[in-house]
Structure formats: C-alpha cells, structure tokens
C-alpha positions in Angstrom: 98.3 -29.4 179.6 96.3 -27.7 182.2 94.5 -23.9 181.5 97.7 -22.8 183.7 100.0 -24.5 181.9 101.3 -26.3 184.5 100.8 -30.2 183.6 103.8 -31.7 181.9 104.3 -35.3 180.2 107.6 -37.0 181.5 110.3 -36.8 178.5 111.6 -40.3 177.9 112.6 -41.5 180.6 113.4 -38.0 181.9 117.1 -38.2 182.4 118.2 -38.1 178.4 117.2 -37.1 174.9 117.7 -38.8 171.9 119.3 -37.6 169.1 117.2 -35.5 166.9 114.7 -34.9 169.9 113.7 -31.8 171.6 111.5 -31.2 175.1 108.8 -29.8 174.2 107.4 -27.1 176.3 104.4 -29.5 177.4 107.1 -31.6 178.8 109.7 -32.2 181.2 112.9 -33.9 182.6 113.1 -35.7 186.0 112.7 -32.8 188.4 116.8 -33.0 189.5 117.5 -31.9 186.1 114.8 -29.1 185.2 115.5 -27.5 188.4 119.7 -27.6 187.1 117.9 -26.3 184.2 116.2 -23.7 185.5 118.8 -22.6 187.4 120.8 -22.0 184.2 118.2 -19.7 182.6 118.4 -17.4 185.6 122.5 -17.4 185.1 122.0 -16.7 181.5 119.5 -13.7 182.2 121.5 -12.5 185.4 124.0 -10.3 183.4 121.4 -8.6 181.3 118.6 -7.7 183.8 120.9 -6.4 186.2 122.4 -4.2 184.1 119.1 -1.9 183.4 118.8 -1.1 186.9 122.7 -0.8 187.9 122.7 1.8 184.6 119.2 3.2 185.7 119.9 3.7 189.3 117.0 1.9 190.3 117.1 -1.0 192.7 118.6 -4.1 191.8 116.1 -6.9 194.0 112.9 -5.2 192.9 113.9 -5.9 189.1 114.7 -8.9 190.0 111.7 -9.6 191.7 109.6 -8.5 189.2 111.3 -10.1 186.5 110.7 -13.7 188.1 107.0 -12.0 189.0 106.6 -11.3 185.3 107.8 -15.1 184.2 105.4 -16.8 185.9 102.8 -14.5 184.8 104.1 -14.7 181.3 104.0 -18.3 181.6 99.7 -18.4 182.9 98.8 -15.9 180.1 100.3 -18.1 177.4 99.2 -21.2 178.9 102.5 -22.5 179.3 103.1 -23.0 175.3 105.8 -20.6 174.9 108.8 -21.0 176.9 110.3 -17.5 177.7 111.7 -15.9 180.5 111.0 -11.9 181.3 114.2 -10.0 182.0 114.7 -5.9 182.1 114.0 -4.4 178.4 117.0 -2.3 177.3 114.7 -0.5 175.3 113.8 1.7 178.3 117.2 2.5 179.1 116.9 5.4 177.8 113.5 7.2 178.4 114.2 6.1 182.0 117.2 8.3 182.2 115.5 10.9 180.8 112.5 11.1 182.5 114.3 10.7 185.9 116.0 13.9 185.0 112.4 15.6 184.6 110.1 13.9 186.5 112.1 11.9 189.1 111.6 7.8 189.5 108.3 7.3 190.2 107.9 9.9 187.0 110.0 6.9 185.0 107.7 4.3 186.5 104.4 6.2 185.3 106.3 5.9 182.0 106.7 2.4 182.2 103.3 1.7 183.2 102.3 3.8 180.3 104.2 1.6 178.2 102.9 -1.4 179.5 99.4 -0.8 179.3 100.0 0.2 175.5 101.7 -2.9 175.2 98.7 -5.2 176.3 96.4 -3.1 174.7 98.1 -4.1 171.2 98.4 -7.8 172.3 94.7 -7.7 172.5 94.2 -6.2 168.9 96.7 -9.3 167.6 94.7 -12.0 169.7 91.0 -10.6 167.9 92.5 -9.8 164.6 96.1 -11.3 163.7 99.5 -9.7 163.6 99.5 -8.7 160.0 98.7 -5.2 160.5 101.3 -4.8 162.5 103.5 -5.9 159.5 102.2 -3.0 157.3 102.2 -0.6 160.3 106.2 -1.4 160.8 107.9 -2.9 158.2 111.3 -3.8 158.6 112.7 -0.9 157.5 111.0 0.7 160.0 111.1 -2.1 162.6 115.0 -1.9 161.8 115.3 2.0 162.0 113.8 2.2 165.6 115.5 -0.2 167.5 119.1 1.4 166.0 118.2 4.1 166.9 117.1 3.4 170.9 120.7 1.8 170.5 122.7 4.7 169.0 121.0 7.4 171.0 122.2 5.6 174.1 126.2 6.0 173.1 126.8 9.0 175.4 125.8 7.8 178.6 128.7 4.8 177.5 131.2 7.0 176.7 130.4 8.9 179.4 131.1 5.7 182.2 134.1 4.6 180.2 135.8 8.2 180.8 135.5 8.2 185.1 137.5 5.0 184.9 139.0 3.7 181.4 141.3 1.2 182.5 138.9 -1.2 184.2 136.6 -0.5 181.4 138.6 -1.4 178.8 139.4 -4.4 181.1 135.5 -5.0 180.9 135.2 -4.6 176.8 138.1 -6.9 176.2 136.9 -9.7 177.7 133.7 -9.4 176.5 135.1 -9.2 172.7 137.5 -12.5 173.6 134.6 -14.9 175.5 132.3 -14.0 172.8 135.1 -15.8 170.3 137.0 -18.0 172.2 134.1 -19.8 173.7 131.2 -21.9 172.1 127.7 -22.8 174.0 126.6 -21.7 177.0 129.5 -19.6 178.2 130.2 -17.7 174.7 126.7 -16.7 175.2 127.1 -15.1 178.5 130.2 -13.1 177.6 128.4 -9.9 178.7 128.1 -11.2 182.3 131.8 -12.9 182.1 133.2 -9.5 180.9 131.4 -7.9 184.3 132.7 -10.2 186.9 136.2 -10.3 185.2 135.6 -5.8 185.2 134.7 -5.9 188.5 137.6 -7.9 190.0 139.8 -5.7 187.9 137.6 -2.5 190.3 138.5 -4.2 193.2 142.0 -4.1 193.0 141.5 -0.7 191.8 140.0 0.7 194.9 137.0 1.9 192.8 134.1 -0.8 194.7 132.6 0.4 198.1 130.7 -2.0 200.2 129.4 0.3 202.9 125.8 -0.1 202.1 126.2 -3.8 201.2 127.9 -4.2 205.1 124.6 -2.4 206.6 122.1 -4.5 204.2 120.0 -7.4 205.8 120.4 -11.2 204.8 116.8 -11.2 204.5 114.2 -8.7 203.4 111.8 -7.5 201.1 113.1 -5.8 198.2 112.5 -1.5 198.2 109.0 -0.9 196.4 108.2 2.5 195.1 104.5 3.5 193.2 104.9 5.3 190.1 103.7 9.1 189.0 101.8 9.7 186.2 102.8 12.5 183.7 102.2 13.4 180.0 105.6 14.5 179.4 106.9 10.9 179.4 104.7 10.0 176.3 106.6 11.2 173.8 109.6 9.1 175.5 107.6 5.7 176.3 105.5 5.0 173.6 108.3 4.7 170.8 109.4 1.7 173.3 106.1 -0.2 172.8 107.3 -0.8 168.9 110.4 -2.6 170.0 108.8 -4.8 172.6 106.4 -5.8 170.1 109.2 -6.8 167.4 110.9 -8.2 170.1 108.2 -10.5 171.4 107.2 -11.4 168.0 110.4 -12.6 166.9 110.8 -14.3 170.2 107.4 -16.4 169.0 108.3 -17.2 165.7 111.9 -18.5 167.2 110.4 -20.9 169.4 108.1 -21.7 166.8 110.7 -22.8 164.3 113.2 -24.5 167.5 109.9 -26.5 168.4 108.1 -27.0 164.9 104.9 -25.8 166.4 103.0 -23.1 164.9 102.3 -20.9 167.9 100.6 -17.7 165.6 97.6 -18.4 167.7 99.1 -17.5 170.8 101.3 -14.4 169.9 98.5 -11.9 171.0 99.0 -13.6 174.6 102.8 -13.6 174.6 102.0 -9.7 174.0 98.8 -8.9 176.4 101.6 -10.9 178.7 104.3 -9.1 178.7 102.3 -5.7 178.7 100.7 -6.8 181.9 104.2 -7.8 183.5 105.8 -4.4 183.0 103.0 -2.7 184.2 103.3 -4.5 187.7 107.0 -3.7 187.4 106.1 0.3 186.9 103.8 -0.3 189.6 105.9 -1.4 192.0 109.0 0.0 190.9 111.2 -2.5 188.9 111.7 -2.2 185.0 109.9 -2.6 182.0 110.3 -6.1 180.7 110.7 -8.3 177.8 111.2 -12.0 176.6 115.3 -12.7 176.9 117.4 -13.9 173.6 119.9 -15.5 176.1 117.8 -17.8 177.6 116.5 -18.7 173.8 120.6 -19.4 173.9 120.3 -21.8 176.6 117.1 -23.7 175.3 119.3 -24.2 171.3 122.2 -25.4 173.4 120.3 -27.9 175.9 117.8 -28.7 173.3 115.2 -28.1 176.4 112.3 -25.8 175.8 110.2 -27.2 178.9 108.0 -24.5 180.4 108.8 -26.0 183.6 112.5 -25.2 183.7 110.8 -21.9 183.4 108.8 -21.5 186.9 112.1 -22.8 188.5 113.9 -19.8 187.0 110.8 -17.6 188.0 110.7 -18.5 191.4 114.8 -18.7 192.2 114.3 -15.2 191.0 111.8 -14.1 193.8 113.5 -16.0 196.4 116.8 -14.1 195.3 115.0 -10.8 195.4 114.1 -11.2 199.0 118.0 -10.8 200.2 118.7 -6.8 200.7 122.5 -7.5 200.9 122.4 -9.6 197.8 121.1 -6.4 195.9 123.5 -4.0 197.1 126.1 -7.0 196.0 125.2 -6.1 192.7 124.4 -2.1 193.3 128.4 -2.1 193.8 129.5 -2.5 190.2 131.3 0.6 189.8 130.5 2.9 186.6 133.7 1.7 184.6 132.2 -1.8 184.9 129.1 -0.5 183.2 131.0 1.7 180.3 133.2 -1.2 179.4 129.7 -3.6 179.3 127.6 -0.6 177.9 129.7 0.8 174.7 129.3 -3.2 173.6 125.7 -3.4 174.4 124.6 -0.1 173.5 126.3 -0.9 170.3 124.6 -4.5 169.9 121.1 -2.4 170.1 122.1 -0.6 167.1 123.5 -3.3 164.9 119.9 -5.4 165.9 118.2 -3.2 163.8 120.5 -3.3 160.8 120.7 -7.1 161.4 116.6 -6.3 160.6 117.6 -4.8 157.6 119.6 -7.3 156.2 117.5 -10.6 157.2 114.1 -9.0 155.5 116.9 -8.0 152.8 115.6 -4.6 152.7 116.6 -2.8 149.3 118.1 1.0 150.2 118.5 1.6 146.5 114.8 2.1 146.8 114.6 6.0 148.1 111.7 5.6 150.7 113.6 3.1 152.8 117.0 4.9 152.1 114.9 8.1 153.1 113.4 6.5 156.1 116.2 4.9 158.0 119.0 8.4 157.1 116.4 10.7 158.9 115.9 8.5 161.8 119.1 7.5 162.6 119.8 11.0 162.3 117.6 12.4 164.5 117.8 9.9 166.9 121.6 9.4 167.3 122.0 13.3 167.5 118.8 13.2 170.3 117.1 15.8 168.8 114.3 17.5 170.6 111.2 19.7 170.5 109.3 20.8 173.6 105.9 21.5 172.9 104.2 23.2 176.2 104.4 20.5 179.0 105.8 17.8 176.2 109.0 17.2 175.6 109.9 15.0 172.7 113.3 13.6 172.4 115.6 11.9 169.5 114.3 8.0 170.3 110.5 9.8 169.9 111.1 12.2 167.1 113.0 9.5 165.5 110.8 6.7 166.1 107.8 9.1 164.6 109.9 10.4 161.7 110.6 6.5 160.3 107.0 6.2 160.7 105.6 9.1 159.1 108.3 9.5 156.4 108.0 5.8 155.5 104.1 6.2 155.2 103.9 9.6 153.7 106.6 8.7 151.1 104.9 5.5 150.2 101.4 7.1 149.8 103.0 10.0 147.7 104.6 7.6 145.4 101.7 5.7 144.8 99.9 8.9 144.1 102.7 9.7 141.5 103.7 6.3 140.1 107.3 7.2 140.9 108.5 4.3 142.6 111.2 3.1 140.5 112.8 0.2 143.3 111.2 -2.6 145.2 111.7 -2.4 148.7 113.4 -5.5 149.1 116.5 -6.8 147.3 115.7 -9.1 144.4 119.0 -10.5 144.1 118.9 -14.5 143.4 115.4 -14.2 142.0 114.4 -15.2 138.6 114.8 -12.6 135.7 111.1 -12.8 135.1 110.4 -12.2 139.0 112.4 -9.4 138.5 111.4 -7.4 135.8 107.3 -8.3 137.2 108.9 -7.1 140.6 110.3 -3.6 139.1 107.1 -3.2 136.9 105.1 -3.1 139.5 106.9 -0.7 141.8 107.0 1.6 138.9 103.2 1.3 138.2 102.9 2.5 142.4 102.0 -1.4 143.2 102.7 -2.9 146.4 106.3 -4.4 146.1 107.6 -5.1 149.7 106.9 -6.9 152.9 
C-alpha cells in the first residue's frame, strides 16, 4: 500500500467473495462495485450528519462538505488501514446550542476548533506513548458516565420540537421504533433516516415544509463558509466533548480490528491526530465537529467489505454533493417536528451508549466509587447545572463531565489511603471462587481491582 494509502490489491476476481472471506482495507472490488459501495456508505451516514446541522441551525452543504473533506483526510493520516468514514459528532450538539446563544456561530466554531485541536493534541500523546493511560484516565465508568450524560442533558431541546408539532413527530418516532424491528441489514440500520423521510412526507401533507429558500437556491454553488471566533467561555462547554470523541474513535479501532483480524493498536494515535485535524478544518470553515460513523461500520458487517477505497468514493460524492446550494436547502426544509420525533430517539440512544459502556466492561455499582461517580454526573448533567465563574460559564455536560472525573479519582485515591474499598469495580460474576475471594481481598487491602 502506498504512504497515502491509496494502492489496493484486486479481491478475487473483484466481482465476489467467498464464504468466510472479507475485503480487506488494502483491497478492492472491480471499480463498478466499490463505487455502488461507496455510494452506500454515504446513504448510511446521510441521516446522521444531517441531522447535527438541521438541529444546530448551521448549514447543511458545508457539513457535508467537510464531512467528505474530513474522510479523505482521515483516510491519508491513517495510511489507508482503517476504513472509516467522518460524519457530524452528536457529541457537540449540545455545546453548539449553547454557545450560539452566548457567543453566536462563529463563537460555536471557535469551540469546535478548540475541540479539535485538543483532540489531535491527545492522538499525538497515544501515537508516542500508547493508549493505556487513557484507560486509567477514563475508565468505563467514567467513559460510560459522560457520554449519558451529553445524551440526557440534550432531552429538552427534543421535547421541546416534539411540542410545535406532535403529530408528525410521533409519525417520525414510530417508524423509527418499527424499521429498527421489522427490518434486518442495511435498511434496519438506517431506521433513523427511514423514520425522517417517512416524518417529512407526513409535514408535507401537513402544510408545515416551506420551500421558498430552496426555490431561490442555485443548482450549483459553493457551500456558505463562515471563520470561527475564539472565546474562553466555550471551554468549559468543548473540552468535556474531546473525551467522547476519543472513546468513540477508539472503539471504532478496536471494531475494525476484530471485523478484519488485524491488530491496528499501532495506528490508533493516527485515527485520533486524524480526526482532531478534520474537525478543526470543519470549525474553520464552518461545518461540524466530526467523528468516525457506527452506521457505516453497519454497512461494512453486512457487505463484508472494509476496502478503504469504497471510502474515497463516499468522500468525494460527499463534496461533489456539497457543491449544490438547492440541494442543502432540500434538507434545511425538515421542519422541527421531523427533528423532535428523530431527536427524543437519538438523544435517548446517546444516553443508553454509555450505560451499554457500563454493562459491556461489567462495571460493578455495588462498589460505592462507581455508584458514586455515575449518580452525581448524571445528576448534574441531566438537570444542566451551572456555575459562571467571571467570563466562564460552565454547564451540566462540563460540570458533569468534571464531577465523574474528579469524584472517581478523588474517591479512589481516598480509599486507597483508607483501605476501605470493600467491592471491586467490576462484577465478578462467573469467575472462579478463588478469583473471587483474591479479587475482594485485594480491594479491601486498597489494591488495584478494576480496569
């Protein structure tokens, strides 16, 4: 493979795959089909990565432009070894919203820069020195904590939508809830996006879409750029975000690892530095933050292609879409009870991520740090506290994010102090008695007894 990643081996005889058999990323099928391929991945990320901007108020073609900008970019850092493709980050959602109301959107842009640059900054730490600090930094409790929380704290701008129009967004929720278990493969996975069109056509007939800036919108264009402003209230509100984008990418890398059998460790500092330097050109140039997409790890499981070069297809559709003005008011039309019906599921999806966290790393809340950990949090973030300190103004996904970290730490370093830890901080369930009682022993002597 070349140093760009862009050299691939034919696959068979590029038209099939046997049995048991995967494309690897270093490969590819005869052009015809990776392009059908690549096509797909921009369907399966369509639904998501619109939806950050529709909800954000932020224009629709530069996301996407960015987004496709950000692929291929992803795609040169990592040298082509990990297939992924960069769609909008719901984890900015919310400090978006918020620092719009403050600051404006070039204010929200500075934040996302901000969170970029932090972002790439850490995947440079992991490529020198390994990910396993960032294991003890955020455990999964932690890990788990924040990203319900950024879910949680998002429900009133749902309920808010659902309320200006409740029959088209109930219209919306239903048939998200029935494609999601009615259909298998591709089109069970894109249930978010089915829900939306089958919302909007419900709109339609309800009088509640207006075209009138679609009618006046060119065929062909450049998407609407905007720099960013830089302020230090949007720290408190941006740097929580960085922690989710890193569990997101790394579980992104150890996925593909694991559908490709190739130990790709080596390269998750570059997945990282990569997807760092894509959402800071987005915050420069006024699209949204990114991040590597679960649904188009959906498409790869179910086409058992993981070519890098279905990838730079979807990439470059991308920008060619972006460069249609009327195309991006299409999708500016989606009226808000569209977006509560699609929102009160996703929103909700965020928050049940992090306990899925929980459970998978079989975190143990009979132990009282973790219980301790995750009640404040949640607490704080789902009820958006805040505390304004001069200029700063720190909200629930910031207070929250820094009270899982602190608590978890301070708790852990006081118990070890005390010898009071009387529960490991993962279940033991299934395990040997002897594992057991060495497990139990040890958290009661202080020792080290989780991940």
């Amino acid at each position: 493979m070349s140093m760009l990643g862009t050299k691939w081996k034919l696959h068979g005889n590029g038209k099939s795959i046997r049995p048991g058999q995967v494309v690897a990323p270093d490969e590819r099928l005869a052009w015809p089909l990776t392009i059908g391929i690549g096509m797909q991945h921009v369907v399966a990320m369509f639904g998501a990565t619109f939806l950050v901007p529709i909800i954000t108020g932020m224009p629709p073609a530069t996301t996407l432009f960015f987004s496709g900008i950000g692929t291929l970019l992803f795609l040169v850092i990592t040298k082509g070894r990990i297939p992924s493709y960069l769609g909008s980050s719901f984890a900015f959602i919310a400090p978006i919203m918020a620092s719009q109301q403050q600051y404006g959107v070039a204010g929200a842009l500075g934040g996302v820069v901000l969170a970029g640059v932090v972002l790439a900054l850490i995947g440079a730490i992991v490529q020198k020195f390994g990910a396993e600090w960032i294991n003890r930094l955020m455990p999964p409790i932690v890990t788990g904590a924040i990203v319900a929380l950024i879910g949680l704290n998002l429900a009133p701008a749902a309920k808010n939508n659902f309320d200006l129009a409740p029959v088209t967004a109930l219209a919306t929720l239903v048939t998200i809830i029935l494609v999601s278990v009615l259909f298998r493969g591709i089109l069970g996975r894109l249930s978010i996006l089915v829900g939306v069109v089958v919302g909007y056509f419900v709109a339609m007939m309800r009088g509640e879409v207006s075209y009138g800036k679609m009618d006046a919108a060119a065929w062909i264009g450049l998407p609407h750029f905007q720099t960013p402003e830089f302020h230090i209230g949007v720290v408190g509100l941006f740097v929580p975000v960085v922690l989710v984008l890193v569990a997101e990418n790394v579980g992104h890398v150890k996925s593909v690892a694991a559908m490709t059998s190739q130990n790709l460790d080596a390269v998750s500092g570059r997945a990282l530095m990569a997807d760092g330097a894509a959402t800071v050109l987005a915050g420069l140039g006024g699209g949204s933050g990114t991040t590597t997409y679960a649904e188009n790890i959906g498409v790869m499981a179910a086409t058992k292609v993981y070519s890098t070069a279905a990838y730079w297809v979807a990439g470059i559709f991308a920008i060619l879409l972006s460069f249609s003005p009327k195309f991006g008011e299409l999708i500016a039309t989606v009226p808000p009870g569209v977006l509560g019906g699609a929102a009160t599921m996703l929103y909700g999806m965020i928050g049940v991520l992090g306990v899925k966290i929980w459970v998978q790393n079989k975190v143990n809340f009979s132990n009282p740090i973790n219980l301790t950990t995750a009640a404040v949090a949640l607490i704080i973030g789902i009820a958006d506290y805040t505390w304004t300190v001069g200029d700063l103004k720190f909200t629930g996904i910031a207070l929250g994010s820094a009270a899982a970290l602190v608590i978890y730490h301070g708790m852990k370093g006081l118990a070890r102090w005390r010898g009071t830890v009387a529960e490991p901080e993962t279940e033991t369930a299934g395990l040997p008695p002897a594992v057991k009682s060495a497990m139990n022993a040890a958290a009661r002597r202080g020792g080290k007894t989780g991940r």
